[in-house]
N, CA, C and O atoms as CSV, one atom per row, in Angstrom:
chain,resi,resn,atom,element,x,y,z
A,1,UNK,N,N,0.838,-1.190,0.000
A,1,UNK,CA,C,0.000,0.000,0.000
A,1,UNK,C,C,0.878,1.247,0.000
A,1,UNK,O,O,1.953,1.264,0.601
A,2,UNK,N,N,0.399,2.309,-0.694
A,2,UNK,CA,C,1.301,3.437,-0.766
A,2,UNK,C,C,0.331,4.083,-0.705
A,2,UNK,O,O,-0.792,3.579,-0.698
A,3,UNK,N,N,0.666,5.940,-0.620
A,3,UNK,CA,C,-0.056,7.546,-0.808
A,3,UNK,C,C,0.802,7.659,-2.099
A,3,UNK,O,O,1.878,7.065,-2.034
A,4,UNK,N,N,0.630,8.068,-2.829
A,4,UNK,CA,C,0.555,8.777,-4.160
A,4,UNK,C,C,-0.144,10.205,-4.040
A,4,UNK,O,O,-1.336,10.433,-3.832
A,5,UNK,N,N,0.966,11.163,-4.237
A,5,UNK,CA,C,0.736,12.243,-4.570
A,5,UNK,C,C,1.590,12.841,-5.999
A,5,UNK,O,O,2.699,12.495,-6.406
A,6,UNK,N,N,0.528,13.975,-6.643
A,6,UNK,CA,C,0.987,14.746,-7.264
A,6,UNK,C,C,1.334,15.848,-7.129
A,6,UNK,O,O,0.774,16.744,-6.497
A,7,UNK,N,N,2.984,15.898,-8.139
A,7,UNK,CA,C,3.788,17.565,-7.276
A,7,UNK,C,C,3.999,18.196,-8.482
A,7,UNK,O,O,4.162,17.580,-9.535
A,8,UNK,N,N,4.006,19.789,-8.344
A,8,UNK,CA,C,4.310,20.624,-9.034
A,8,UNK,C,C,5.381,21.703,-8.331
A,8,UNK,O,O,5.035,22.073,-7.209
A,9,UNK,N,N,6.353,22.133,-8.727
A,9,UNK,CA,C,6.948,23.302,-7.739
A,9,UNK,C,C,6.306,24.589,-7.558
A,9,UNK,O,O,6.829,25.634,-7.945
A,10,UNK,N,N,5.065,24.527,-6.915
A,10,UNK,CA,C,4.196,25.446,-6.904
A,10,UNK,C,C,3.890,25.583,-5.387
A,10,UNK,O,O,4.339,24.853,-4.504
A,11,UNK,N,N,3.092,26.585,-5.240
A,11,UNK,CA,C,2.905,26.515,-3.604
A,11,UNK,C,C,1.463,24.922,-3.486
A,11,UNK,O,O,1.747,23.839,-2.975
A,12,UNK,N,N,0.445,25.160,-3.923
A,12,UNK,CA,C,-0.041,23.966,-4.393
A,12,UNK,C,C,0.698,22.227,-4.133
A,12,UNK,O,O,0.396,21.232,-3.474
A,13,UNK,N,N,1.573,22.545,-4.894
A,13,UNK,CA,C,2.252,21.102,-4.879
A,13,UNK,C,C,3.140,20.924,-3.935
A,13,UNK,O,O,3.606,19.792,-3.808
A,14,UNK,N,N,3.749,22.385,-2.727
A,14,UNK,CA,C,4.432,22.499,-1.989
A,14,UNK,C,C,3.405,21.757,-0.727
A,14,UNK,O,O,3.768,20.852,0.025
A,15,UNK,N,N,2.216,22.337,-0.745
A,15,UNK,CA,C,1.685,21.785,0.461
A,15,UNK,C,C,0.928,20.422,0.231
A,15,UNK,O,O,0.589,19.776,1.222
A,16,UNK,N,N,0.607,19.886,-1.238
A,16,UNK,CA,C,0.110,18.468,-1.392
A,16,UNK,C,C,1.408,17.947,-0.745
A,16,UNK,O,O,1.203,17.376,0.326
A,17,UNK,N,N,2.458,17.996,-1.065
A,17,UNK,CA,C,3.767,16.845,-0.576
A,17,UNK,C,C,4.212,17.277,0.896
A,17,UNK,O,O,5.213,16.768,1.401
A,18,UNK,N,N,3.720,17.886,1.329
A,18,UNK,CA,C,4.048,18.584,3.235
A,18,UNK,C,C,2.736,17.319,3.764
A,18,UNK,O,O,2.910,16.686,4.806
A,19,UNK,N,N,1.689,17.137,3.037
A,19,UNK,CA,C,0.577,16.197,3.711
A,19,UNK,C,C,0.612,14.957,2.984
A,19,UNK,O,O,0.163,13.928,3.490
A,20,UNK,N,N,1.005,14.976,2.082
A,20,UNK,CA,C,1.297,13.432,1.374
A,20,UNK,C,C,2.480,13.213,2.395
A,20,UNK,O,O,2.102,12.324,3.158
A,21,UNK,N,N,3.802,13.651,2.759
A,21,UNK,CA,C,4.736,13.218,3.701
A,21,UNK,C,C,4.530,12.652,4.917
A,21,UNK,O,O,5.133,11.675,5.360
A,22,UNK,N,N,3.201,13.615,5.749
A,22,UNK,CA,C,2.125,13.259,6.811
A,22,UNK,C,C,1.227,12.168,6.917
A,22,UNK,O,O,1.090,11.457,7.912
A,23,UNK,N,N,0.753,12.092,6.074
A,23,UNK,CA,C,0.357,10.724,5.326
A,23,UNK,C,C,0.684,9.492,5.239
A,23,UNK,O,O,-0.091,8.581,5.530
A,24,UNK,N,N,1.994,9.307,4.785
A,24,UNK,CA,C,2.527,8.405,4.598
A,24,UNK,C,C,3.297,7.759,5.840
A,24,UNK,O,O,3.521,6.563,6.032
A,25,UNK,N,N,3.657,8.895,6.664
A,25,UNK,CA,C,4.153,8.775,7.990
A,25,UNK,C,C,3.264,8.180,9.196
A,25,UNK,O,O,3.623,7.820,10.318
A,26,UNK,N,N,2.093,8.193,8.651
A,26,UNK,CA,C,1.147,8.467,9.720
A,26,UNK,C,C,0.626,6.848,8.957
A,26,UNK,O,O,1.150,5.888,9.524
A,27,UNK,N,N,0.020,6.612,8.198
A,27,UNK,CA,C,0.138,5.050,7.349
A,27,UNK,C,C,0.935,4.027,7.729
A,27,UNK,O,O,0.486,2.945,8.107
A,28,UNK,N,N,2.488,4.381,7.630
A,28,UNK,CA,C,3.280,3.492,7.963
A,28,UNK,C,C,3.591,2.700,6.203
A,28,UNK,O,O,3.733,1.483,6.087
A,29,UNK,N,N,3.649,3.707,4.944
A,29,UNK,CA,C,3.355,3.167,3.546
A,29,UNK,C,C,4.410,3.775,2.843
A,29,UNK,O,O,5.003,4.713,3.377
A,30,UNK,N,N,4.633,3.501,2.064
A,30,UNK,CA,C,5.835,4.509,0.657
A,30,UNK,C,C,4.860,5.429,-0.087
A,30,UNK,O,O,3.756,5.249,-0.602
A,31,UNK,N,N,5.652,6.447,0.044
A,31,UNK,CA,C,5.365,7.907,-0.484
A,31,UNK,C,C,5.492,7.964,-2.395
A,31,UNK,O,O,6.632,7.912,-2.858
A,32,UNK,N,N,4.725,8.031,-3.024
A,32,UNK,CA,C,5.112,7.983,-4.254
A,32,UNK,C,C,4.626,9.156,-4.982
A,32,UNK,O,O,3.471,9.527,-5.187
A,33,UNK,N,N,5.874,9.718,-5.368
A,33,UNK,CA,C,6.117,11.252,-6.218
A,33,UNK,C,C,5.456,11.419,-7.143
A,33,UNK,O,O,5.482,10.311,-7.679
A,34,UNK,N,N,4.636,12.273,-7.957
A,34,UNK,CA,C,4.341,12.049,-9.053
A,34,UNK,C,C,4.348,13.360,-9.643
A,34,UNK,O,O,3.496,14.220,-9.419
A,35,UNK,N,N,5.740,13.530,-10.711
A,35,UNK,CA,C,5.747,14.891,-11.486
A,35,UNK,C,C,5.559,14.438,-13.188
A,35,UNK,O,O,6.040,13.567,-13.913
A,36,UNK,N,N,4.658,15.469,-13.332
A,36,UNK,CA,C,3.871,14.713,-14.720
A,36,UNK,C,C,4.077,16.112,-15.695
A,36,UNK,O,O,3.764,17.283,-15.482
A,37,UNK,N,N,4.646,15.553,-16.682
A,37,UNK,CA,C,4.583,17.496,-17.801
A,37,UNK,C,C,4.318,16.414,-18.567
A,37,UNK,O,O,4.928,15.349,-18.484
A,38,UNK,N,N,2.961,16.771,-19.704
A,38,UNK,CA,C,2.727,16.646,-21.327
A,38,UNK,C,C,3.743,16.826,-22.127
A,38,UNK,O,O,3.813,15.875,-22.906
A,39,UNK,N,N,4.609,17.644,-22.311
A,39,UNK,CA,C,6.170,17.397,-22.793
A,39,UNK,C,C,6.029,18.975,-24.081
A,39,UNK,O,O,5.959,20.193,-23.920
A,40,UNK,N,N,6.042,18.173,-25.128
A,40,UNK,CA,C,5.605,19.446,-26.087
A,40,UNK,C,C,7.075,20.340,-26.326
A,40,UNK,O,O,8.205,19.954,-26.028
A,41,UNK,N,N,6.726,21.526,-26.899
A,41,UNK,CA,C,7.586,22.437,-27.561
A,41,UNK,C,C,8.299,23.419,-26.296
A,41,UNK,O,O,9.311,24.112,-26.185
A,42,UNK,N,N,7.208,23.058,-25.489
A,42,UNK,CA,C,7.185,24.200,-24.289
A,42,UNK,C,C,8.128,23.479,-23.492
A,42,UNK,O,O,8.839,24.305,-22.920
A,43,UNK,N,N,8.471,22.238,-23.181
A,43,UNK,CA,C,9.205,21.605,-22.745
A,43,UNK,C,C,10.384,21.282,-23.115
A,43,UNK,O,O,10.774,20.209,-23.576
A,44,UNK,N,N,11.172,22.596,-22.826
A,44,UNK,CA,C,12.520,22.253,-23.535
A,44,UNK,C,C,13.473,21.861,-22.767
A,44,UNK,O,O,13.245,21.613,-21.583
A,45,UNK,N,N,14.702,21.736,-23.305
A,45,UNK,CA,C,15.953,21.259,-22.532
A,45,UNK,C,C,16.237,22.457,-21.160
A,45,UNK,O,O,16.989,22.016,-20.291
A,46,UNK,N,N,15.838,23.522,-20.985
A,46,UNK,CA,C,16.175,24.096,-20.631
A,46,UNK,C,C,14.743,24.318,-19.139
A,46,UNK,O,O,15.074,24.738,-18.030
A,47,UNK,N,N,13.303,23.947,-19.469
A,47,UNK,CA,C,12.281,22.970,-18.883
A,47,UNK,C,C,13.006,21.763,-18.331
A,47,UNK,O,O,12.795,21.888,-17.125
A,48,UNK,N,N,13.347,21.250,-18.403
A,48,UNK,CA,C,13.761,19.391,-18.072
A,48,UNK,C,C,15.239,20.006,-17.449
A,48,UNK,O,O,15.331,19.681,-16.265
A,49,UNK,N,N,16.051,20.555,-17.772
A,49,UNK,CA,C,16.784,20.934,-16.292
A,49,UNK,C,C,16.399,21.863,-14.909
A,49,UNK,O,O,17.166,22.096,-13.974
A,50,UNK,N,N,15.218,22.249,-15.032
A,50,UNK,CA,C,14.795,23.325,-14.242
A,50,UNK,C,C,13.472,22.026,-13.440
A,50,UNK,O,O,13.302,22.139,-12.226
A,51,UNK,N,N,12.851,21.175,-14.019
A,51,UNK,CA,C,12.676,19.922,-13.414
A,51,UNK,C,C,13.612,19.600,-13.065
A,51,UNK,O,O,13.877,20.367,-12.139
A,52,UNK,N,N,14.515,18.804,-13.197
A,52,UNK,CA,C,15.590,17.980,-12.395
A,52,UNK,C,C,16.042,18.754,-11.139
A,52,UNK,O,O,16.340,18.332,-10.021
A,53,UNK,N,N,16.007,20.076,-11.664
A,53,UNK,CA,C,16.724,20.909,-10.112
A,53,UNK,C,C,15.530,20.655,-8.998
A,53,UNK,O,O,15.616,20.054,-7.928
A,54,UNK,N,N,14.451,21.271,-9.563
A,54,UNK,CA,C,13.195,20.867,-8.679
A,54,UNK,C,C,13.222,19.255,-7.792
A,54,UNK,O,O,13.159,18.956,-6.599
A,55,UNK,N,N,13.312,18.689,-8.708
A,55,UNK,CA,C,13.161,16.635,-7.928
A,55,UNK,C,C,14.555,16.564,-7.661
A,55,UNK,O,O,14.998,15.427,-7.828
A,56,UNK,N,N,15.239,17.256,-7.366
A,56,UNK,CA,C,16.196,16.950,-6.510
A,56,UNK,C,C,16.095,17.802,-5.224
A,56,UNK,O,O,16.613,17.473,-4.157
A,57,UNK,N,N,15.516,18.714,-5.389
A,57,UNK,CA,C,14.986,19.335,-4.004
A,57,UNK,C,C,14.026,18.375,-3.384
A,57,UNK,O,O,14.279,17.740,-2.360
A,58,UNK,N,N,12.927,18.303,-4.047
A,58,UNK,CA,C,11.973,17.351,-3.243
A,58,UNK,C,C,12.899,15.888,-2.938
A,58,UNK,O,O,12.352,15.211,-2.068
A,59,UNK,N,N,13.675,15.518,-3.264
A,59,UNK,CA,C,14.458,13.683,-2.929
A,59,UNK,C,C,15.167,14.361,-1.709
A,59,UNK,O,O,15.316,13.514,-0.828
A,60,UNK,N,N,15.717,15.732,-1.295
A,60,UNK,CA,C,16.538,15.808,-0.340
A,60,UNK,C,C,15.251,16.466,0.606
A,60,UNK,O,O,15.708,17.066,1.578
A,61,UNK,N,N,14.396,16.477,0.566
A,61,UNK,CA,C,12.822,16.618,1.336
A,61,UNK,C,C,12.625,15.029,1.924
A,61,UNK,O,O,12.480,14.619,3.075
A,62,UNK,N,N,12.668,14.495,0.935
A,62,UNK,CA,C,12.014,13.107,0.974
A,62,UNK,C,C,12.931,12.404,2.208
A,62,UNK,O,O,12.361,11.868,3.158
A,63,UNK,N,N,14.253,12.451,2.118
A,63,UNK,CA,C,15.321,12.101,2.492
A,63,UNK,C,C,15.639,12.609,4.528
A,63,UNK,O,O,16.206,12.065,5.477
A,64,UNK,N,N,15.019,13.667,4.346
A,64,UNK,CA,C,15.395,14.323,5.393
A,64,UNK,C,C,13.660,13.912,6.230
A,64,UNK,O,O,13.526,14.096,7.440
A,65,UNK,N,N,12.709,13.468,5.521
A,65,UNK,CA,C,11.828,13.337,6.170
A,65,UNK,C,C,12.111,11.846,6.745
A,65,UNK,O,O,11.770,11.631,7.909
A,66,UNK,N,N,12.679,10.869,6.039
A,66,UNK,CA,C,12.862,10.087,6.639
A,66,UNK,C,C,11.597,8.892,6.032
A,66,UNK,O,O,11.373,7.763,6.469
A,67,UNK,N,N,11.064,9.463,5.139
A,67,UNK,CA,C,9.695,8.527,4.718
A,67,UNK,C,C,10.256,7.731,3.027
A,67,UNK,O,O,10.425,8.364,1.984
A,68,UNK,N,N,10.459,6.103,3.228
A,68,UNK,CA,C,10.400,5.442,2.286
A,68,UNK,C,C,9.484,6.048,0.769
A,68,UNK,O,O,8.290,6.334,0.859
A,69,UNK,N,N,10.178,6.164,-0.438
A,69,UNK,CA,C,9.848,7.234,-1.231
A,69,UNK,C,C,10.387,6.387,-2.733
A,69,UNK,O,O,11.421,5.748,-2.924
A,70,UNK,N,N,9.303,6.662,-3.606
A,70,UNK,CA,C,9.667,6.452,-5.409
A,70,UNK,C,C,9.070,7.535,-5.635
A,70,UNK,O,O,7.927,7.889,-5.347
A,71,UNK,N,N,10.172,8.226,-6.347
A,71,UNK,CA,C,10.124,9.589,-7.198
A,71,UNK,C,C,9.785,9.120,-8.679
A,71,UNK,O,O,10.542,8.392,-9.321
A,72,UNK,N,N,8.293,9.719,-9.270
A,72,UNK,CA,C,8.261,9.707,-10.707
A,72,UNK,C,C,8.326,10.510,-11.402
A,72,UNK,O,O,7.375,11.283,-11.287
A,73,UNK,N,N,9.016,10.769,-12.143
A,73,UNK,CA,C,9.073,12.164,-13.182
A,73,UNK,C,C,8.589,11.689,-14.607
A,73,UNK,O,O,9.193,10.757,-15.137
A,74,UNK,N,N,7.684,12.200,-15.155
A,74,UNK,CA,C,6.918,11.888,-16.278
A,74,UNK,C,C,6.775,13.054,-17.384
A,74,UNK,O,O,6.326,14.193,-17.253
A,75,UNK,N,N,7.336,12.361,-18.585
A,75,UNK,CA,C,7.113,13.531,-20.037
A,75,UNK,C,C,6.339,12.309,-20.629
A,75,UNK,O,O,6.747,11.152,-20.530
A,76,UNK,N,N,5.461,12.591,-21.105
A,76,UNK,CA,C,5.217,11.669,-21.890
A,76,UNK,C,C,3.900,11.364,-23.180
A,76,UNK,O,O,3.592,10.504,-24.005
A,77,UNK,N,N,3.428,12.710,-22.676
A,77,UNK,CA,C,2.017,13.594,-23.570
A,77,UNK,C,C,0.966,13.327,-22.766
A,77,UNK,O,O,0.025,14.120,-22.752
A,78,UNK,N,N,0.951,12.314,-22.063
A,78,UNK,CA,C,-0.994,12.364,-21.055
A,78,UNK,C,C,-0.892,13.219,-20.020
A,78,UNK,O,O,0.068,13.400,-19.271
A,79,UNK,N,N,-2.207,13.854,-20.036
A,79,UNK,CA,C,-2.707,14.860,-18.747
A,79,UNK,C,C,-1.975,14.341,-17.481
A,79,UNK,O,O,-1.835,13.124,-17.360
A,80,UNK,N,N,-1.456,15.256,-16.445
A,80,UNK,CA,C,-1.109,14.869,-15.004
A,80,UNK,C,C,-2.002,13.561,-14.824
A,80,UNK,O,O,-1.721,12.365,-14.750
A,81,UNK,N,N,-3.273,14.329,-14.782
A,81,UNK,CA,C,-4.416,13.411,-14.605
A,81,UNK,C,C,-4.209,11.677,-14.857
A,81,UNK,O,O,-4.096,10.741,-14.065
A,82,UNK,N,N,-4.219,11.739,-15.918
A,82,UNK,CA,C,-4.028,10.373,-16.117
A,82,UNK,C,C,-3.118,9.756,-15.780
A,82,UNK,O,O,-3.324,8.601,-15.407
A,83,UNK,N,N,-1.866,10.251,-15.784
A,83,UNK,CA,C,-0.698,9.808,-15.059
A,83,UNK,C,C,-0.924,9.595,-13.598
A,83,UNK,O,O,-1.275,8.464,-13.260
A,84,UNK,N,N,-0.808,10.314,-12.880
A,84,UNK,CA,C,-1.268,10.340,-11.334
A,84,UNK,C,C,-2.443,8.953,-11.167
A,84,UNK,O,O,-2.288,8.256,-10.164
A,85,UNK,N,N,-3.252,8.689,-11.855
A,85,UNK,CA,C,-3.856,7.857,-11.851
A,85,UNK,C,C,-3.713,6.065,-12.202
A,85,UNK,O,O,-4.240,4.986,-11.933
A,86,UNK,N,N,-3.056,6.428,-12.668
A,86,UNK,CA,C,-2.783,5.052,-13.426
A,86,UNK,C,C,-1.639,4.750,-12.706
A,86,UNK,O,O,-1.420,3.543,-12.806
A,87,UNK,N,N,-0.707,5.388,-11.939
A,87,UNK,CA,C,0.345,5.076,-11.119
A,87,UNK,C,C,-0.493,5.006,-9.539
A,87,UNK,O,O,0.022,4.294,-8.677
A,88,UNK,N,N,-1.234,5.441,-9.349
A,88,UNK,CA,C,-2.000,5.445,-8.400
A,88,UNK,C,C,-2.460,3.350,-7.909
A,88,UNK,O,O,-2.238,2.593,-6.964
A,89,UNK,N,N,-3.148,3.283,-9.223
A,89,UNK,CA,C,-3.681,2.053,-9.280
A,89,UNK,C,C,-3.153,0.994,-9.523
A,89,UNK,O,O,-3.580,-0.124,-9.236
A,90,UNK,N,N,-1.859,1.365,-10.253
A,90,UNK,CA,C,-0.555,0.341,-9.825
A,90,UNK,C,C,0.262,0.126,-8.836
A,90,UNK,O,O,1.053,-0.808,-8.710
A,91,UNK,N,N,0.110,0.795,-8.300
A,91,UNK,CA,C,1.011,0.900,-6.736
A,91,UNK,C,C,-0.237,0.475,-5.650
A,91,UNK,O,O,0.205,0.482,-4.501
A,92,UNK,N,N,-1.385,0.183,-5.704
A,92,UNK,CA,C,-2.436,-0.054,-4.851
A,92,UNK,C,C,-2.772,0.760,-4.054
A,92,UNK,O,O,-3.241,0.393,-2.976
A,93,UNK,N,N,-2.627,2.071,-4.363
A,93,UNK,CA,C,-2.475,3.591,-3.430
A,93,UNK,C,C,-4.113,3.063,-2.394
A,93,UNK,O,O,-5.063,2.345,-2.709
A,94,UNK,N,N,-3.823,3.756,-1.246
A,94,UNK,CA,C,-4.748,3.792,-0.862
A,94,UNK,C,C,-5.399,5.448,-0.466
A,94,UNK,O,O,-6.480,5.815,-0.004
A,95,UNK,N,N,-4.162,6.179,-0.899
A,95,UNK,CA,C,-4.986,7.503,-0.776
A,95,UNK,C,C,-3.767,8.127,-1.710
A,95,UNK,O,O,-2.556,7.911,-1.653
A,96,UNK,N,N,-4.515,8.959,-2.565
A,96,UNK,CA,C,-3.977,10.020,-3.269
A,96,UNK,C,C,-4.063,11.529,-2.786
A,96,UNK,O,O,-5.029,12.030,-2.210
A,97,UNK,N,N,-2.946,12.125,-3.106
A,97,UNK,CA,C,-2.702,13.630,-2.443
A,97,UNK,C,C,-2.379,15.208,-3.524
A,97,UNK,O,O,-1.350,15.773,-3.894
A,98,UNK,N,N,-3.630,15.423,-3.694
A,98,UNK,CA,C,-3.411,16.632,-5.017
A,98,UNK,C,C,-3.520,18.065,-4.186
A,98,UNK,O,O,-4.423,18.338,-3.395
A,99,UNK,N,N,-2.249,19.039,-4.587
A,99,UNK,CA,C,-2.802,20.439,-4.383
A,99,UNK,C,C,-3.987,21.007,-5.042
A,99,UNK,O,O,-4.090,20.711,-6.232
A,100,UNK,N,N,-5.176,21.975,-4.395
A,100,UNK,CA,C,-5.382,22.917,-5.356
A,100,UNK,C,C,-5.142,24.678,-5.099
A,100,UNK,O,O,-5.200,25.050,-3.927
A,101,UNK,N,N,-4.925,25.546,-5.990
A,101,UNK,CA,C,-4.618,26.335,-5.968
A,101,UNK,C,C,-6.059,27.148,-6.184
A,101,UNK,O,O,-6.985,27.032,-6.986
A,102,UNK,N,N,-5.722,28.202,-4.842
A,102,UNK,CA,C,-6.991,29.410,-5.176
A,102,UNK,C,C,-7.703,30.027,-6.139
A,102,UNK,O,O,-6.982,30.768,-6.807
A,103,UNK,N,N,-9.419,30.009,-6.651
A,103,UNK,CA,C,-9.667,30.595,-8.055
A,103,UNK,C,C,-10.076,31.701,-7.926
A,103,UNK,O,O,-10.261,32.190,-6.811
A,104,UNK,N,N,-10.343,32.441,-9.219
A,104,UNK,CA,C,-11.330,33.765,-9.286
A,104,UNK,C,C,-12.528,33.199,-8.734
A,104,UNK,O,O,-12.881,32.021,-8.692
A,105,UNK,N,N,-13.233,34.495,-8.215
A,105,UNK,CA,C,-14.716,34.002,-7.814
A,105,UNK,C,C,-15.509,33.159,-9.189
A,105,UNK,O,O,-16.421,32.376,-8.922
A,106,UNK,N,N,-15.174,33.338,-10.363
A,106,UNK,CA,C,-15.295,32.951,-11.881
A,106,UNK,C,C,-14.590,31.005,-11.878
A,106,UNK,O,O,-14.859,29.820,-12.073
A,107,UNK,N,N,-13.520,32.042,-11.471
A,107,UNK,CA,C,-13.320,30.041,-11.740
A,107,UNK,C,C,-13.368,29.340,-10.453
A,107,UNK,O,O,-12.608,28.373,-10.414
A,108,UNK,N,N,-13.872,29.502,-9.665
A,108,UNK,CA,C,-14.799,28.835,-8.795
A,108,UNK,C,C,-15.727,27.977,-8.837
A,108,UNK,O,O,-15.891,27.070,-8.021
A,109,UNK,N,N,-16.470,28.238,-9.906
A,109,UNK,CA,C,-17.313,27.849,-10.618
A,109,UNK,C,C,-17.061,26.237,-11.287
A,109,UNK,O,O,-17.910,25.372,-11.503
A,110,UNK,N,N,-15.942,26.207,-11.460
A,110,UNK,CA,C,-15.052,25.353,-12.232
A,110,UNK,C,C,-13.649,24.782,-11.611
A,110,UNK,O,O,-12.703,25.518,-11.334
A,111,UNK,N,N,-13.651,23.774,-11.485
A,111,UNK,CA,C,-12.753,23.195,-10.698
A,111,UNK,C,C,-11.583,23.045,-11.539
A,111,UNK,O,O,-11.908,22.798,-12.700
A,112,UNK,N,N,-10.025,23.125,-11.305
A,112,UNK,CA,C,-9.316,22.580,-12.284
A,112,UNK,C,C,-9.460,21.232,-13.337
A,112,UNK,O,O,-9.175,20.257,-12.642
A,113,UNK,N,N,-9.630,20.995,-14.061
A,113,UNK,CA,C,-9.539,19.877,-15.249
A,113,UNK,C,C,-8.919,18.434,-14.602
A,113,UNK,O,O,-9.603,17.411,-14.557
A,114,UNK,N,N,-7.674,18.497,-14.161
A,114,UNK,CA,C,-6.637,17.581,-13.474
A,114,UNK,C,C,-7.289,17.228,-12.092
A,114,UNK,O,O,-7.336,16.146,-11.508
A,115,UNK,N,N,-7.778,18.464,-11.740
A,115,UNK,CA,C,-8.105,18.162,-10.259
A,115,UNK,C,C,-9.439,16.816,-10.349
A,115,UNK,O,O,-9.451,15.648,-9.961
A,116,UNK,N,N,-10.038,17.327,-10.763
A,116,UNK,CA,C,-11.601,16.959,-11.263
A,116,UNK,C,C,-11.462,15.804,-11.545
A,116,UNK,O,O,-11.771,14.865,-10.813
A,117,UNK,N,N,-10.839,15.706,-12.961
A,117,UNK,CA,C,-10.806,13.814,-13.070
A,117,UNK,C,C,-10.222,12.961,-12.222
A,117,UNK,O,O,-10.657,11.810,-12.277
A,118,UNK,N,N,-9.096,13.246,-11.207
A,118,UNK,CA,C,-8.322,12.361,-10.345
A,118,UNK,C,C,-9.602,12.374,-9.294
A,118,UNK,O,O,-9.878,11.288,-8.784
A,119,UNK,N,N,-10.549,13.733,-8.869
A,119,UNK,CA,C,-11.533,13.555,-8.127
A,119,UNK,C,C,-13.227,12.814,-8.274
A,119,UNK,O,O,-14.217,12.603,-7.573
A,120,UNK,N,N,-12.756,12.623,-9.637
A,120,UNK,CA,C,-13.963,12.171,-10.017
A,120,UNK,C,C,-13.998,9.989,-10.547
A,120,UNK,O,O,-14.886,9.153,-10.710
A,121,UNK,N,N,-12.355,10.002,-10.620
A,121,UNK,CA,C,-11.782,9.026,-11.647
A,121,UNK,C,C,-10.473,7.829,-10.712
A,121,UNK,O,O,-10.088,6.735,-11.125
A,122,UNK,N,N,-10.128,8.408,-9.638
A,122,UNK,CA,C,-9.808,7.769,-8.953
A,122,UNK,C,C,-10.515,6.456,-8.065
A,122,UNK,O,O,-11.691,6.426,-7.700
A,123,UNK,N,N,-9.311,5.207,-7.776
A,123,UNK,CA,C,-10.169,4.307,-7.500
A,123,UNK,C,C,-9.781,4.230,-5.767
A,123,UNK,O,O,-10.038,3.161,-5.212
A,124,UNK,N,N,-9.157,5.381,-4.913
A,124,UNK,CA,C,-9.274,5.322,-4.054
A,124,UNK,C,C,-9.379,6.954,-3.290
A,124,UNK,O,O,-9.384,7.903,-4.073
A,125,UNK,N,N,-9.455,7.233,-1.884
A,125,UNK,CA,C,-9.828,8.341,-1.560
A,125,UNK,C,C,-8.665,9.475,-2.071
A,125,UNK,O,O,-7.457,9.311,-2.242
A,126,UNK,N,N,-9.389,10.520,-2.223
A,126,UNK,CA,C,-8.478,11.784,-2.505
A,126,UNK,C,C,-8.442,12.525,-1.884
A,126,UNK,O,O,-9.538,13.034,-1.650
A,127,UNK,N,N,-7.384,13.052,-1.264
A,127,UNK,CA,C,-6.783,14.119,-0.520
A,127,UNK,C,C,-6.676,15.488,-0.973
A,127,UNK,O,O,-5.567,15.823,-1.391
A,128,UNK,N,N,-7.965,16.684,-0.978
A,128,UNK,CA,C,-7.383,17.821,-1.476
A,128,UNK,C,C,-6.983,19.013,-0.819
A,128,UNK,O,O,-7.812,19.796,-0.355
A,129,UNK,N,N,-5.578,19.219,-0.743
A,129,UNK,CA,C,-4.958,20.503,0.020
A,129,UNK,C,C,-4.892,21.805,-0.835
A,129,UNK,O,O,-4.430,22.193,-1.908
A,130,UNK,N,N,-5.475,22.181,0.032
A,130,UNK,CA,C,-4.937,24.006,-0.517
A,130,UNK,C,C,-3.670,24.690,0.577
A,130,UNK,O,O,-3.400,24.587,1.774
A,131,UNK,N,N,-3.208,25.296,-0.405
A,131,UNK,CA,C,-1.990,26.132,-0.455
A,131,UNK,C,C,-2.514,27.054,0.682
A,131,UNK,O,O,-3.690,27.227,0.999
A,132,UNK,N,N,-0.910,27.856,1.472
A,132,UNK,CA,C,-1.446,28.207,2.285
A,132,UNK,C,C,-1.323,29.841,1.506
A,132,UNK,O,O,-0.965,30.316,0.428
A,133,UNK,N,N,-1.881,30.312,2.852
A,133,UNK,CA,C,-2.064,32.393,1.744
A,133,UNK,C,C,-1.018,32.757,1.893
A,133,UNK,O,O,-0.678,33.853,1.449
């Protein structure tokens, strides 16, 4: 059994992996990373070292927390979403851990895309943290 969370270097993904760490600690389970980019044009060499600097911050997080940990880093064209998910259900997660980030009173209305399907599409409970102000 593992927590599966998804990270972004965002404040968002700063506080999903502060409670996915809690989580997992508190479980007694392996922590499993999940950094997901669609890849694309926008994703350049110069993207994919500015990731690597990032997941090496979070492994010396991981490290210092002391919590058994698989780091995934994912290019590969599918939505976070689907990724996060499908690693979710291979690892037998028993709880998944997504940031969300604050909307306009407008997009309020509307939940993130990513958020939504892991909340709607997941086959076990979901964890949603918001960022702090």
């Amino acid at each position: 059994m593992t927590v599966v969370v998804g990270y972004v270097a965002k404040p968002e993904g700063e506080a999903a992996l502060v409670k996915a760490i809690e989580e997992a600690k508190l479980r007694g389970t392996k922590l499993v990373v999940v950094n997901s980019h669609r890849g694309g044009q926008e994703f350049d060499a110069d993207a994919a070292k500015q990731a690597e600097t990032e997941m090496d911050a979070v492994r010396a997080r991981l490290d210092e927390a002391g919590v058994p940990y698989d780091l995934r880093q994912l290019v590969r064209g599918f939505e976070p979403a689907e990724d996060l998910i499908s690693i979710a259900e291979a690892n037998g997660a028993q709880l998944i851990v997504i940031g969300l980030r604050r909307r306009s009173p407008v997009g309020k209305l509307i939940l993130g895309s990513n958020a939504q399907r892991i909340l709607l599409d997941a086959h076990c409970p979901v964890l949603a943290v918001k960022a702090g102000d």
